[in-house]
Residue, then its C-alpha position, 0 to 999 in steps of 0.5 A: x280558327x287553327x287545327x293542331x294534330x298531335x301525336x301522343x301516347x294515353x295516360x293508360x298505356x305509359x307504366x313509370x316505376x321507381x321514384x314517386x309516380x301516379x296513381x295511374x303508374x305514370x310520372x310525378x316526381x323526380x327519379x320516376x322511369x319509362x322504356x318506350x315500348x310501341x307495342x305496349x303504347x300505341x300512338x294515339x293522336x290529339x286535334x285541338x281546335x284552338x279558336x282563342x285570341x293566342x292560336x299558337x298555345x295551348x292554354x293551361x288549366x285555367x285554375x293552374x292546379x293540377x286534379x284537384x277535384x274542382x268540376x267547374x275548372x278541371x281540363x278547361x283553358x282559359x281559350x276555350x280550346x276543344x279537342x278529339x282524340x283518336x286510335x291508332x285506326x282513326x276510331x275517336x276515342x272518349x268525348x270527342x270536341x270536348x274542352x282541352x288544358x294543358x297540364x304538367x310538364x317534364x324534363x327527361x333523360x334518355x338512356x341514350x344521352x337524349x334530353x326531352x320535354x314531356x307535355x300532359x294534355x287532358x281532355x274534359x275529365x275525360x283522357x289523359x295524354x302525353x305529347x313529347x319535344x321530340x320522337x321517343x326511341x324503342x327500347x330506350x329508358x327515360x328518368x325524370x330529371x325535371x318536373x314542373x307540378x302548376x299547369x303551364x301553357x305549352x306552344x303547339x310548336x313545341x311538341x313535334x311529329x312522331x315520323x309515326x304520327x305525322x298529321x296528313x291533310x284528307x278529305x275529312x280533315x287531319x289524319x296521323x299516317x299510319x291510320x291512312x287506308x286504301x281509297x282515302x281522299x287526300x288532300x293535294x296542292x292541285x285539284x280535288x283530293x287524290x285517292x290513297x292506293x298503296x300504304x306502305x311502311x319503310x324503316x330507318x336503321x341507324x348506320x344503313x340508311x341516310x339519316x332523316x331530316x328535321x324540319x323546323x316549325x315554320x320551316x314550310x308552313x308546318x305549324x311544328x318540328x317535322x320529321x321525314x326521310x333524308x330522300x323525302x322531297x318537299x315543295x320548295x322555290x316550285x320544285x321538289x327537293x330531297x330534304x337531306x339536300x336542304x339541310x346539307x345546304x342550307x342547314x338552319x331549320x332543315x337540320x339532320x336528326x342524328x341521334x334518331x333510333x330506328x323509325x318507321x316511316x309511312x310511303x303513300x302512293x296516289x293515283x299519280x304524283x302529287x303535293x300532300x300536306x304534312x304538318x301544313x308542309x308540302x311535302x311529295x306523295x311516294x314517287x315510284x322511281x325505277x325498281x323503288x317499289x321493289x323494295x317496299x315490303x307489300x302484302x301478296x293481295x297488295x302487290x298484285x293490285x297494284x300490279x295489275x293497275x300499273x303493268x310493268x311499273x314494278x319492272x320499270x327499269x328508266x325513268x322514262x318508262x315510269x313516267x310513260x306507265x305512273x305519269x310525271x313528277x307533281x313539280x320538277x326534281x331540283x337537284x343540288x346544282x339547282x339549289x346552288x344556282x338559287x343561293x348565288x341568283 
């Protein structure tokens, strides 16, 4: 059995003018248009359970047309997928397992220059959805260039990670990011799951930040693309590597996402350090380093408790002092002179 979560936006909430779109107002022909609003189209999220002899695809709609009416047909793969969809929140939404097909598919074009694929999902005549070949950015109007109206398998592989929308392995299966809360079980590489203490937001401005990573399906045992903070470090070769270090020196499936608008990523603070599962990558929980967390945007109740289960760690100004008060790192910090020792070894 595989489990897939993926990130998508509901049919209800995507609003396509010009062109000939939907009768919903979403897309259906060459010319039809959406600007990306995360207000106005919340991320949802899609785990598919694929039990079928091919677990790398997502079957199409085994009668390969789309809505024509047949109830015996309709948003069935011929793998017998099922899928549940949840809110933003973690609430599930519809029917949950029900039977799941791949549907249409489209070529967009950004406003910004990009050139992405849309995937329709749908759910037992239940939900439709959208998933995306890469990350939609705000404010950016997207035109149809491409459509492809017979339903057509689409490999999971193919439709990546919102840094939003990022899959987070817990005690009670995958959950997108943003929906984790405090006192959350995640699961970790080592020992029982880990308790949630802090979830915290950080965004990614073009031109101020370091630009983020992508890391390819496969790259880490992650079943699809994978987007994560340059400074984000991740399980490799035993230790914990920034994963703007691997696509420095190593480049192939660890490339830097130029391009990339301004995005939110999701810092998670355990009760100590520990390797999380990301999109099935190990990647590091949040590592407060000295005075990191004084640059995190915390609510006034969430900082004092904090505060007062880790006195002084806020003011820590070593690492010495961080490791005294938090505890050490989950695996040792490979710097790059460690990884150009490794590709010479």
């Amino acid at each position: 059995m595989a489990t897939f979560t993926i990130p998508v936006l509901l049919e209800q909430d995507m609003h396509a003018a010009g062109g000939t779109v939907g009768s919903n107002g979403t897309y259906a022909t060459n010319g039809s248009t959406f600007t990306y609003s995360a207000s106005d189209m919340p991320t949802y999220s899609v785990t598919i359970t694929d039990n079928g002899a091919d677990q790398t695809t997502l079957s199409a709609d085994t009668d390969g047309v789309n809505s024509d009416g047949g109830a015996n047909t309709d948003n069935e793969g011929a793998d017998g997928e099922t899928a549940t969809v949840r809110d933003p929140n973690g609430n599930v939404v519809g029917t949950p397992d029900g039977r799941v097909a791949a549907d249409r598919s489209a070529v967009l074009e950004g406003s910004d220059g990009s050139t992405i694929t849309i995937y329709e999902i749908e759910v037992f005549d239940d939900l439709d959805m959208y998933a995306f070949s890469a990350p939609l950015q705000e404010g950016v109007t997207y035109t149809v260039v491409s459509t492809n109206t017979r339903d057509q398998p689409i490999q999971y592989s193919e439709m990546v990670c919102l840094a939003r929308g990022t899959p987070i392995a817990t005690q009670n299966g995958e959950r997108p990011v943003q929906t984790l809360r405090t006192g959350c079980k995640v699961t970790v590489l080592d020992g029982p799951p880990a308790t949630l203490v802090l979830a915290v937001q950080d965004t990614y401005r073009p031109g101020r930040d370091a630009v983020p990573v992508r890391i390819g399906a496969g790259a880490l045992g992650n079943a699809r693309d994978l987007i994560v903070s340059a400074q984000h470090r991740v399980l490799w070769d035993g230790g914990l590597v920034a994963a703007g270090l691997l696509a420095d020196e190593l480049g192939g499936q660890f490339r830097r996402a130029t391009g990339l608008r301004a995005t939110t990523f999701h810092n998670l603070l355990l009760d100590r350090h520990h390797v999380i599962f990301a999109g099935g990558a190990p990647v590091e929980s949040l590592y407060p380093g000295p005075r990191a967390l004084c640059r995190l945007a915390l609510g006034r109740g969430t900082l004092l408790t904090a505060r007062l289960r880790w006195p002084g760690l806020w003011e820590a100004a070593s690492h010495a002092e961080v490791r005294r008060i938090y505890g050490p790192p989950a695996r040792p910090i490979l710097r790059r002179s460690d990884l150009r020792a490794m590709a010479l070894a």
